[in-house]
C-alpha positions in Angstrom: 0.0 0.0 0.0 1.3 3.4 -1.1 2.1 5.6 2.3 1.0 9.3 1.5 3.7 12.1 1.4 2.5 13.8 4.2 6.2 15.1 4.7 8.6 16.8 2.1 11.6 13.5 3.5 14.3 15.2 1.4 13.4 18.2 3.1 13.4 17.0 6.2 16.8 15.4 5.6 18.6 19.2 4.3 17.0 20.7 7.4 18.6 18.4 10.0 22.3 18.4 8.2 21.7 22.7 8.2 21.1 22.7 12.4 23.9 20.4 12.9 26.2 23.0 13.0 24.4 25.2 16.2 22.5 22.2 17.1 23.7 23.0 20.8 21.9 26.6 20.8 18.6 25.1 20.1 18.3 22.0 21.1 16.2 22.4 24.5 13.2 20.7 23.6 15.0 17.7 22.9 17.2 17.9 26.2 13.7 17.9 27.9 13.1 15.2 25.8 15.7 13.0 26.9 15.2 14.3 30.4 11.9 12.3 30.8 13.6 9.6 29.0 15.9 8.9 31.6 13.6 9.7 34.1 11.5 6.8 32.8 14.4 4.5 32.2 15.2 5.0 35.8 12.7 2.8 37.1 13.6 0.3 34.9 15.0 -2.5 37.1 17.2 -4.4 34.5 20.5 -3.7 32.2 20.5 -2.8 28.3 23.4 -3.6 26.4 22.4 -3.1 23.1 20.8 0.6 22.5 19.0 2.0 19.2 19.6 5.5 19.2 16.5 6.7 16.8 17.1 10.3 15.3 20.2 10.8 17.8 20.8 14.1 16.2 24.4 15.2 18.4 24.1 11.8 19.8 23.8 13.4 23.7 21.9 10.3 24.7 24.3 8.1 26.6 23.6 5.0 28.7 26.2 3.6 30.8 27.6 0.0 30.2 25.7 0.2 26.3 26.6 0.0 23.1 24.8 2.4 21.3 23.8 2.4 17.2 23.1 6.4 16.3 21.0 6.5 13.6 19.3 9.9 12.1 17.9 11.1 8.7 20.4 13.7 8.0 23.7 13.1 7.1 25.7 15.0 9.1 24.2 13.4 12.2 24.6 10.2 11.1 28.5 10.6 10.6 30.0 7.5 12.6 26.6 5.8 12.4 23.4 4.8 10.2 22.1 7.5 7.9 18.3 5.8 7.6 14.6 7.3 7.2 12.7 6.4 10.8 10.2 4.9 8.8 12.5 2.7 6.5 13.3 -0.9 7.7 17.4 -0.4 8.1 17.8 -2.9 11.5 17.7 -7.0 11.2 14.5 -7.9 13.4 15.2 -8.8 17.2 19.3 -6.5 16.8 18.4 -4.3 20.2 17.3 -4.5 23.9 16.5 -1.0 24.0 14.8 1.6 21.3 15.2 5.4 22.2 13.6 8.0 20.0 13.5 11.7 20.7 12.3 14.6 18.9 11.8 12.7 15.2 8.5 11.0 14.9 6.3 13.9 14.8 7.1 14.3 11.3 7.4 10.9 9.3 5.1 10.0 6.4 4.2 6.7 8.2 4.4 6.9 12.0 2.3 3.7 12.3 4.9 1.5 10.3 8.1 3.3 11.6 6.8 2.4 15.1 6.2 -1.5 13.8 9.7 -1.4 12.9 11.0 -0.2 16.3 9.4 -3.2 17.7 11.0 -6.0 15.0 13.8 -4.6 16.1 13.7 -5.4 19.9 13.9 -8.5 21.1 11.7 -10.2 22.8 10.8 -8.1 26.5 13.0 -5.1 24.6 11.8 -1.9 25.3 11.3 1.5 23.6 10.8 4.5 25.2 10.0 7.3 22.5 9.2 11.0 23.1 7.8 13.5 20.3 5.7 17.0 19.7 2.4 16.4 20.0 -1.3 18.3 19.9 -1.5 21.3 21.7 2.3 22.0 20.6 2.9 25.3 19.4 -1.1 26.4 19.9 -0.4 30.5 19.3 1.6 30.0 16.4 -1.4 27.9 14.6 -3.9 30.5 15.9 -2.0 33.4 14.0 -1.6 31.4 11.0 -5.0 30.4 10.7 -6.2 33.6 11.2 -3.4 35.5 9.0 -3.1 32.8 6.7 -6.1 30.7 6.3 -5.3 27.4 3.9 -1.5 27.5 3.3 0.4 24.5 4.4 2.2 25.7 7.3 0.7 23.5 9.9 2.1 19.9 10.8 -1.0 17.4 11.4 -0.7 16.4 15.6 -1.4 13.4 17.5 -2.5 13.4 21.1 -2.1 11.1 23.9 -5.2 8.6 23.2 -3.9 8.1 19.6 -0.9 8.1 20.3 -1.8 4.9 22.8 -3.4 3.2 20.2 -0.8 3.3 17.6 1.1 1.7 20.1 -1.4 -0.8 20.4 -1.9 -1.2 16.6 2.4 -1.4 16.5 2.3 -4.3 18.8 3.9 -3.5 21.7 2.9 -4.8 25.0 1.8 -3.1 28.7 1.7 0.5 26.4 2.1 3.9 28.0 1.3 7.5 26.2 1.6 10.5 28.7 2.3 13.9 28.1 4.6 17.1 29.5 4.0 20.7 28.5 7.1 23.0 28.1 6.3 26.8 28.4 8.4 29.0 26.7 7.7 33.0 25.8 8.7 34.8 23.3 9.5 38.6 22.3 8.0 38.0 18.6 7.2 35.0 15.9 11.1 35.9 14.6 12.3 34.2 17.7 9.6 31.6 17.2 11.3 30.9 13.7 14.8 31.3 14.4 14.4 28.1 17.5 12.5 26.1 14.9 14.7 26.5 11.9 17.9 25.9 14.9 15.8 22.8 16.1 15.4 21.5 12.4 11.5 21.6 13.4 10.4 24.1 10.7 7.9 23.7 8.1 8.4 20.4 5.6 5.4 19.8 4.4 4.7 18.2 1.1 2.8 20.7 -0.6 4.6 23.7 1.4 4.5 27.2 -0.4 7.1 30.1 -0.2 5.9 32.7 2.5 6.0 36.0 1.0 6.6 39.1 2.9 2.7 40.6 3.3 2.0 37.4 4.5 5.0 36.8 6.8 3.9 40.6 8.1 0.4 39.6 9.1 1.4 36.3 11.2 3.7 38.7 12.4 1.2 40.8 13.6 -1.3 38.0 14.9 1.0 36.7 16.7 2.2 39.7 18.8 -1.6 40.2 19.4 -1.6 37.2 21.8 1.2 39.1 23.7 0.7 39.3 27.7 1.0 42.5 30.0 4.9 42.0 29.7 5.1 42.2 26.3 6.2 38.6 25.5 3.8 36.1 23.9 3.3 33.0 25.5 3.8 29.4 23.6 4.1 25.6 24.9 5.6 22.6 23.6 3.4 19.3 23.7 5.8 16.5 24.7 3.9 13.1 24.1 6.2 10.3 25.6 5.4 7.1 24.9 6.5 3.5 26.4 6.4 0.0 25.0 7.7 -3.6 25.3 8.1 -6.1 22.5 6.0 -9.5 23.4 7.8 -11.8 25.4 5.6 -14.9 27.4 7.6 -13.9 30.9 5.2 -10.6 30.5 2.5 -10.0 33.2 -0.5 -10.7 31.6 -4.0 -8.8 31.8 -6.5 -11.0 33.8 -9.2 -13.0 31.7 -12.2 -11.8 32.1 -14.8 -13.2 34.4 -12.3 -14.6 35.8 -12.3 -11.8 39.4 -13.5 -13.3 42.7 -15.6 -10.4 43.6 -17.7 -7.9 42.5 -17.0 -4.4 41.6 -19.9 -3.1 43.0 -18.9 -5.4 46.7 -15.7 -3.6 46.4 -17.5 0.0 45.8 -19.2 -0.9 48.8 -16.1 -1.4 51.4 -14.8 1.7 50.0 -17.9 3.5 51.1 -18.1 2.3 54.4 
């Protein structure tokens, strides 16, 4: 089946080699990112030797006692590693005990079969802890577009918690988590905006993207200072989803089969009452 091109890939590609350069400048959503990975992978009781680092841009992600694999779209991230699409099947099945993935797959054509391939390449009772922008990200900037410039393909399409759970589900993976962290950030004007997004390699790469030309640029401009607070600075936020799964393995704790309780909800509703 032929995936749609949601995402301009070759664009996507030129935009990561052009912010390798100051990546360090910009690249505090994806520290955050890898924050509440290792937060997560904290209460993770158990060693990983072999590590998948997914769209490892600088390759900051480090993990004591591992060997890591850096793999990212653009080239110049990828010096030293695996220059791969997250979407494109580059690993041998069952190659990693551990999938990490920060910051990339907000914007690949087919997010359903990219995660698929994450999980064919755990082995069995692997895990993969993955964090991206989700819905709610950036919510003033798409308010001043779609009012200054209604129709234009500026805006990537978002996925929220729930579907985000459920693609994780349709993946594969077992005992799936989605849960979500906001980053507030404020801004003196939508130049700023630009200049962290273009440093971040998180601009516009749309498919069916059009130049912006300068009348238009002026009026996002100006509906986007109009969201300004009593300081003068306009407030935006950063949806991080992060999401958690395990490939299949029988050791796995198991859901209970249903019919299968001892007692009754509503006996148990009771005693809490009392």
């Amino acid at each position: 089946m032929d995936i749609p091109e949601i995402f301009d890939s070759a664009a996507r590609r030129l935009r990561r080699d052009r912010a390798a350069a100051h990546w360090g400048d910009f690249a505090f959503v994806r520290e955050a990112m890898l924050e509440g990975i290792h937060d997560r992978l904290a209460s993770v009781r158990r060693d990983f030797r072999d590590v998948l680092d997914l769209g490892c841009a600088d390759g900051s992600f480090a993990l004591p006692g591992a060997t890591i694999t850096r793999s990212d779209a653009g080239a110049v991230f990828a010096r030293g590693g695996v220059q791969t699409d997250e979407g494109r099947p580059a690993f041998a099945d069952a190659a990693f005990d551990l999938v990490v993935s920060a910051g990339v797959l907000d914007s690949v054509n087919d997010l359903p079969g990219a995660l698929a391939l994450i999980r064919r390449a755990l082995r069995p009772d692997g895990l993969f802890l993955g964090a991206f922008l989700g819905a709610g990200t950036l919510a003033t900037l798409r308010a001043a577009l779609r009012s200054a410039d209604p129709g234009a393909a500026r805006l990537h399409p978002q996925i929220d918690v729930r579907s985000a759970g459920d693609l994780m589900v349709r993946a594969g993976f077992a005992l799936p988590v989605a849960d979500a962290e906001t980053l507030a950030v404020r801004y003196g004007d939508v130049f700023g905006l630009f200049r962290d997004l273009r440093g971040m390699a998180a601009s516009n790469v749309l498919a069916g993207r059009v130049p912006m030309k300068r009348g238009t640029l002026a009026r996002i401009a100006d509906a986007y200072a109009a969201h300004a607070d009593a300081d003068g600075r306009i407030p935006e936020r950063f949806e991080i989803i992060f999401v958690t799964g395990w490939a299949p393995d029988p050791s796995q704790p198991k859901p209970a089969r249903r019919g299968s309780a001892t007692a009754s909800l509503a006996a148990a509703l009771d005693q809490r009452i009392e």
